[in-house]
C-alpha positions in Angstrom: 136.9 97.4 91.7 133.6 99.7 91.0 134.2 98.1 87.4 134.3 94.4 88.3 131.3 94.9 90.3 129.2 96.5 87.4 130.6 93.5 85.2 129.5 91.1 87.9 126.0 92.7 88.4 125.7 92.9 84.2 125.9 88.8 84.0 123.7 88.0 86.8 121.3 90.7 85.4 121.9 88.8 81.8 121.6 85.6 83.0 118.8 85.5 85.2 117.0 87.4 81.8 118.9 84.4 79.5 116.8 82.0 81.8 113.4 83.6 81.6 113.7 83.8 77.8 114.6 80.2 78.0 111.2 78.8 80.2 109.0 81.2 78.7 110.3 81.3 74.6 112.5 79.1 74.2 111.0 75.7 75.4 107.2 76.7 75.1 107.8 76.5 71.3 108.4 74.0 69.0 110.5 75.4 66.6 112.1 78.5 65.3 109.3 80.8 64.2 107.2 84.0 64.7 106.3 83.2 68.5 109.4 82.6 69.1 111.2 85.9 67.5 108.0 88.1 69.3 109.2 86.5 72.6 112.4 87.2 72.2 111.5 90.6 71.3 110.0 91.2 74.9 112.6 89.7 76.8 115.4 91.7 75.2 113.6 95.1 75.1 112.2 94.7 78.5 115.2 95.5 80.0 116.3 98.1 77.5 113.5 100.2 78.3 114.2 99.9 82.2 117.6 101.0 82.1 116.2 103.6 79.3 113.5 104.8 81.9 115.9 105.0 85.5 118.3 106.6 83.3 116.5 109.0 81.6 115.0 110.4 84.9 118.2 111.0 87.1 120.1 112.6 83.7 117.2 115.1 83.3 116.2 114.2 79.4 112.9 115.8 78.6 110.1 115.0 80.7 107.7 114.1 78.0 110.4 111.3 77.2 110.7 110.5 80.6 107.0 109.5 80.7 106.8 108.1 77.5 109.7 105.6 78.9 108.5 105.3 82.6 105.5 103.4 81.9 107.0 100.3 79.9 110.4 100.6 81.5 108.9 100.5 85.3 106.5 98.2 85.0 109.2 96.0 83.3 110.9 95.8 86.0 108.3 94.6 88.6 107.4 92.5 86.1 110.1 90.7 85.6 110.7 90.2 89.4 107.7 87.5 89.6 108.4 86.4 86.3 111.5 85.0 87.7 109.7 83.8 90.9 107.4 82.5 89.4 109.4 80.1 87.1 112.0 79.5 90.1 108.7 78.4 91.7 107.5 76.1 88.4 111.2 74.1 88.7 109.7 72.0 92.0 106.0 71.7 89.8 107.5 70.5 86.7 109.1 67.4 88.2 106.1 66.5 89.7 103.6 67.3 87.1 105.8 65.1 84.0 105.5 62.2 86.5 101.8 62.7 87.0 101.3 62.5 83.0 103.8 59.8 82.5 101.4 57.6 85.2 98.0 58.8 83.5 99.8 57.9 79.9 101.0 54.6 81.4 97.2 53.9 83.2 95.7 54.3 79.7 98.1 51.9 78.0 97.0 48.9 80.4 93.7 50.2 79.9 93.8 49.3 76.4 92.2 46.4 74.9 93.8 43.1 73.0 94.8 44.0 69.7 94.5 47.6 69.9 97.4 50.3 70.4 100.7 50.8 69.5 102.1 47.2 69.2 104.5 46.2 66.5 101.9 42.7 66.0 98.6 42.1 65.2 96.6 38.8 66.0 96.3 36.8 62.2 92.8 36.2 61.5 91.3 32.7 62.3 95.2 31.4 63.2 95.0 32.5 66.7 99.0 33.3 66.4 101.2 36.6 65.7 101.4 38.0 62.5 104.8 39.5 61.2 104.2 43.1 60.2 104.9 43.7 56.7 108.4 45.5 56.2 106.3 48.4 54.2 103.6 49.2 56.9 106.4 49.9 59.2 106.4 53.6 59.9 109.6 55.2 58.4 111.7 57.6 60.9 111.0 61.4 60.0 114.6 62.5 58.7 114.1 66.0 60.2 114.0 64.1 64.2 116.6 61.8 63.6 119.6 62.3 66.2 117.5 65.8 67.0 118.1 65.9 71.0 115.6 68.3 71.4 113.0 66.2 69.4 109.6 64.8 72.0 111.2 61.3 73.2 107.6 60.3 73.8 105.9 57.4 72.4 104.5 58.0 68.5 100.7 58.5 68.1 99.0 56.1 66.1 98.7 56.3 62.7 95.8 58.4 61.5 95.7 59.7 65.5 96.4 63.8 65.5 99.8 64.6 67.0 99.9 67.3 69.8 102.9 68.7 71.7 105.4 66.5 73.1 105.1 65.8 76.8 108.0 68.0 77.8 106.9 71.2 75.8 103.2 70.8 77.4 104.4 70.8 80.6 106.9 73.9 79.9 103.6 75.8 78.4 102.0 74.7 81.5 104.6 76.3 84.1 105.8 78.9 82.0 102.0 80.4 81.2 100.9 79.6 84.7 104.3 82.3 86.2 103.2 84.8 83.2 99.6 84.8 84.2 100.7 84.7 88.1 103.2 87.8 87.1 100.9 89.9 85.3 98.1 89.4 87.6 100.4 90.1 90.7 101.7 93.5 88.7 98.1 94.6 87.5 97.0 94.4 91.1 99.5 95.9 92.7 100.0 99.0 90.2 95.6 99.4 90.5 96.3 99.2 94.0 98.8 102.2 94.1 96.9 104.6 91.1 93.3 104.4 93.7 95.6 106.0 96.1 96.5 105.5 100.3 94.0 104.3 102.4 94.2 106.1 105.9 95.3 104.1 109.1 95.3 105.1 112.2 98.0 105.0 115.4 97.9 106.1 118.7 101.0 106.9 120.7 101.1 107.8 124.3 103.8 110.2 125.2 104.7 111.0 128.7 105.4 115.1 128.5 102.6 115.3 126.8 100.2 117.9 128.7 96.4 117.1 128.9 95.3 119.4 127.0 97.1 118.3 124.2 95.9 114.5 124.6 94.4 113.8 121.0 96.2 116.2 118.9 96.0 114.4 115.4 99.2 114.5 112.9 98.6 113.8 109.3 101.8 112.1 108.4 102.4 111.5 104.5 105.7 110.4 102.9 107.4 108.8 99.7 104.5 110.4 97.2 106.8 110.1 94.4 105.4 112.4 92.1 107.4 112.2 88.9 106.8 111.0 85.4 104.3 108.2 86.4 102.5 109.6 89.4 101.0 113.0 88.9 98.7 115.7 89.3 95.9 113.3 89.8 97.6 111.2 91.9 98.2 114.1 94.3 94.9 115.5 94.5 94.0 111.8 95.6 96.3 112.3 98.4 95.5 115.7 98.8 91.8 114.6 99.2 92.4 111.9 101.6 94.6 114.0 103.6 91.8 116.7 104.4 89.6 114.2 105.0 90.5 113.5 108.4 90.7 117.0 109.6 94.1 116.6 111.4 95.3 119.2 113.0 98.4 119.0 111.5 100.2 117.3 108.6 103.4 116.0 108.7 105.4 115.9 105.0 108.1 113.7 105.5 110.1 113.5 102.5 110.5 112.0 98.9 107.9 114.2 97.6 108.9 114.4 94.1 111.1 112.4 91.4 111.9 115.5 89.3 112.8 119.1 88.5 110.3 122.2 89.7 110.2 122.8 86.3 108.9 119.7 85.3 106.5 118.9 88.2 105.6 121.9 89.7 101.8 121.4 88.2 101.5 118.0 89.5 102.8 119.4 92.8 100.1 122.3 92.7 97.2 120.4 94.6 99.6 120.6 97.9 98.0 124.1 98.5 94.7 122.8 99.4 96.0 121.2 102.4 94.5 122.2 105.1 95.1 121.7 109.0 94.3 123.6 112.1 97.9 124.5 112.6 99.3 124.1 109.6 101.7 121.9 107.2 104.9 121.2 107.5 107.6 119.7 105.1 111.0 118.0 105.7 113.5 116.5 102.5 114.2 113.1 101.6 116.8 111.7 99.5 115.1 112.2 96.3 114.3 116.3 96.9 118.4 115.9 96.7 118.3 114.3 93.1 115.8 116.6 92.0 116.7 120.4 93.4 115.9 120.5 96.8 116.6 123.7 97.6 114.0 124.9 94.4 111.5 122.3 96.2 111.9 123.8 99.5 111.0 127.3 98.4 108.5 125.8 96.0 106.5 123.9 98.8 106.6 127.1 100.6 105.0 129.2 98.1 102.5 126.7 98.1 101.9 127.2 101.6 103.7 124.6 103.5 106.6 125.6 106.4 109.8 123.8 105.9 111.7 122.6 108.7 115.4 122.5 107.8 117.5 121.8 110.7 114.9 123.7 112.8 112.2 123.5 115.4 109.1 125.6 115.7 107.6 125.6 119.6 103.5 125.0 119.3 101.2 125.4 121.7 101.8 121.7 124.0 104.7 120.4 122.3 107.7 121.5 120.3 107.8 120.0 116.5 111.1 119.8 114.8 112.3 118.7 111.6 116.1 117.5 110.2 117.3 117.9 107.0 117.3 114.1 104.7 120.9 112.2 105.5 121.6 112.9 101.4 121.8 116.4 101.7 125.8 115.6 103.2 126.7 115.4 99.7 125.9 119.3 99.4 126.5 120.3 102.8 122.8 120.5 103.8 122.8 117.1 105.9 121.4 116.5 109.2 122.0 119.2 112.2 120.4 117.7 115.4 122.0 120.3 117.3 120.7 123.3 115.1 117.0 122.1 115.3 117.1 120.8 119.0 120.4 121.8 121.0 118.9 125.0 122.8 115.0 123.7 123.8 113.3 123.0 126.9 113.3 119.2 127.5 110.3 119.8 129.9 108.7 119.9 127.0 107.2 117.0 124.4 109.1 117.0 121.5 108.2 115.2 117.8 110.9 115.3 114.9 110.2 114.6 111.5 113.1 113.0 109.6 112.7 111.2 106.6 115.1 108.1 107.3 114.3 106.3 110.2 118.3 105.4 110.6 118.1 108.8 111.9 116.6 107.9 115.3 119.6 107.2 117.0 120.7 110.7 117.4 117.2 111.5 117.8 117.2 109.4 121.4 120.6 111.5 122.0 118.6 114.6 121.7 115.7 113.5 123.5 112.9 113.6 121.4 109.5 111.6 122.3 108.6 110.9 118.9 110.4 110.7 115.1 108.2 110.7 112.5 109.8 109.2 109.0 109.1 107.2 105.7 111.5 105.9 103.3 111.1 102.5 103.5 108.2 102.1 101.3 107.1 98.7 103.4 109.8 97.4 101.2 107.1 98.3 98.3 107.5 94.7 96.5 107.7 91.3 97.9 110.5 90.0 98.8 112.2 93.1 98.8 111.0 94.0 102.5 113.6 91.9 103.5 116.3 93.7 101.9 114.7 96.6 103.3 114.5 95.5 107.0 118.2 95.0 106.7 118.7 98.5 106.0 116.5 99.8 108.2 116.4 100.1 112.0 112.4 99.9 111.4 110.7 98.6 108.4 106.9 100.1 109.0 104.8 100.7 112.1 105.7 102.0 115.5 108.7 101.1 118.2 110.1 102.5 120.8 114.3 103.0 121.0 114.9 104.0 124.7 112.9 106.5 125.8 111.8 107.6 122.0 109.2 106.1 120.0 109.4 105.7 116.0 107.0 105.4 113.4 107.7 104.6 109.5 105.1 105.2 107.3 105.2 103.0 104.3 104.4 106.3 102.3 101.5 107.1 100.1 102.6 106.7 96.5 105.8 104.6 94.7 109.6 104.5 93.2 110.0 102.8 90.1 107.2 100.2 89.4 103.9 102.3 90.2 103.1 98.8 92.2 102.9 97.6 95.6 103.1 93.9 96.6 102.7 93.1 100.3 103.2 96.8 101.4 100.1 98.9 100.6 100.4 102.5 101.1 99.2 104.6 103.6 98.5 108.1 104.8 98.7 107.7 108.7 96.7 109.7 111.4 99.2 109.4 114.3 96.9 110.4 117.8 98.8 112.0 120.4 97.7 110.2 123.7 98.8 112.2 127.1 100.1 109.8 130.0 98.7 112.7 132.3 95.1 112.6 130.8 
């Protein structure tokens, strides 16, 4: 069955790339030629290099290959999304803009004056009738059209007049370099907008056990930063940076930090130990930590001077925080233990739980826990995939309340994949702790 389904997913993934080569190489040229064979090129290593990059990463090859594929491979990929949506797009244009030509073209013919055009007769001088053309001026049919169904069917130039492109393959150059600009403008923009890093937003959330004293604590919460062979040590001393800007008094890592071995990323990691916070920084796993080592993360991230909460709660000063291991962690018996981290605590008291998934919030209302921080979900990261996403997802980005417990996704700070967002822009959040008794 798993078989069928790969075969299944290899000819939609082949033919949607067979119909891109088609709109953008195939009917924007002529004929057979250079263009044509550099086009080609693209389309077929495009996806190479993809599959290249996403495997190349989760089998471990050398990192300095991982990065030299990452770039080319990744950006492929988002690439190819709008090209498609873009051309999908063109199929409703096309129509409309061969029908506008074929009116211009017909406009100009009436426009034309006696004697002058295209016809097969000309007036005889001083006879006022039609003079026969002579069988020799009539122009021959090119052998090389002849029964060609791909040859323009639209009416011959005049002779002497230059020919251009047929009306067909000007309006396929139209729609096809209209999607490519659209594409590569929506992927340039998107990828600058992810490299300049996370802008900061700001949420306040009410909680009811909250004690006055307590009412505007300020939680840095940061997730998804994805470092790996696109986004590195620059990229985290960005976020580094724009987290101790707003002077929180505590920051929240909630999972997907990394997209590779210690080994490999444990100097692009290295700016983490500048955090600062009054009380601290605290980091939970994601599902990636588990591709990637996440026990030699967890003591990693310690020795660079953040707290891990696996399956355990610490009790501050006005509220108790907690943190749950990432649902992927199952797979190697270090899943999710609600009852570990919040079984035995006071429930007089506030409680906030950092958990990577927000699936996870159902137990979380179980357990009684005011507030679940968690990532993830990347926004959905590229449009229209946030509709995929909120499928998957109890909550896609944002804050709601489930019972008596309130959620909030970040759409994380960096990327998986494509380093590009589309309709989801990342963020490092400030979440304000409001008290109902202030």
């Amino acid at each position: 069955m798993v078989i069928v389904f790969l075969l299944l997913a290899l000819a939609v993934f082949g033919g949607l790339h067979w119909y891109v080569w088609r709109r953008t190489v195939r009917d924007t040229t002529a004929r057979p030629g250079r263009a044509r064979r550099l086009g080609t090129a693209a389309i077929v290593g495009g996806p190479v290099l993809m599959f290249a990059a996403v495997t190349a990463e989760r089998a471990g090859a050398p990192f300095l290959l991982q990065q030299v594929l990452a770039w080319p491979g990744f950006l492929w990929m988002a690439l190819s999304l709008y090209l498609l949506l873009g051309l999908l797009a063109g199929e409703f244009v096309r129509p409309l803009l061969r029908r506008f030509l074929e009116r211009r073209d017909a406009r100009s013919a009436e426009a034309e004056p006696a004697g002058v055009g295209a016809s097969p007769e000309v007036v005889a001088a001083g006879t006022g009738h039609p003079a026969r053309p002579r069988p020799e001026t009539a122009a021959p049919t090119p052998p090389e059209t002849a029964g060609d169904a791909s040859a323009p069917t639209d009416a011959t130039p005049a002779p002497g007049a230059a020919r251009g492109p047929s009306r067909r393959l000007f309006v396929s150059r139209v729609v096809g370099g209209a999607a490519a600009a659209a594409a590569v403008g929506t992927v340039g923009y998107g990828t600058y907008d992810v490299l300049r890093g996370p802008a900061v937003k700001r949420v306040t959330v009410p909680l009811a056990r909250l004690p006055r004293a307590a009412h505007g604590y300020r939680i840095a919460v940061v997730s998804d930063i994805h470092l790996g062979p696109v986004l590195g040590r620059g990229f985290a001393e960005r976020v580094v940076d724009t987290i101790n800007s707003t002077q929180p008094d505590l920051i929240a890592v909630v999972g997907d930090l990394v997209d590779g071995s210690v080994k490999d990323l444990g100097p692009a990691a290295a700016p983490l130990a500048r955090l600062r916070a009054r009380h601290g920084a605290y980091f939970v796993t994601g599902n990636h930590e588990y591709f990637s080592g996440a026990q030699q993360w967890v003591e990693h991230v310690r020795e660079l001077g953040l707290r891990p909460l696996e399956n355990a709660r610490t009790e501050l000063a006005h509220f108790d925080l907690a943190g749950v291991n990432d649902v992927a962690g199952e797979e190697e018996g270090q899943g999710p233990d609600f009852v570990k981290a919040l079984g035995d605590r006071d429930r007089e008291r506030a409680c906030v739980l950092l958990a990577h998934q927000p699936v996870q919030i159902h137990e979380a209302v179980e357990h009684g826990v005011d507030l679940q921080l968690s990532g993830h979900t990347h926004g959905g990261q590229l449009w229209p995939g946030n509709l995929v996403a909120e499928l998957a997802n109890p909550t896609l980005a944002g804050l709601e309340r489930y019972g008596d417990t309130q959620l909030y996704v970040s759409r994380g700070a960096g990327a998986w994949g494509p380093p590009t967002r589309v309709g989801a822009p990342s963020d490092i959040t400030v979440v304000e702790l409001a008290s109902k008794r202030a």
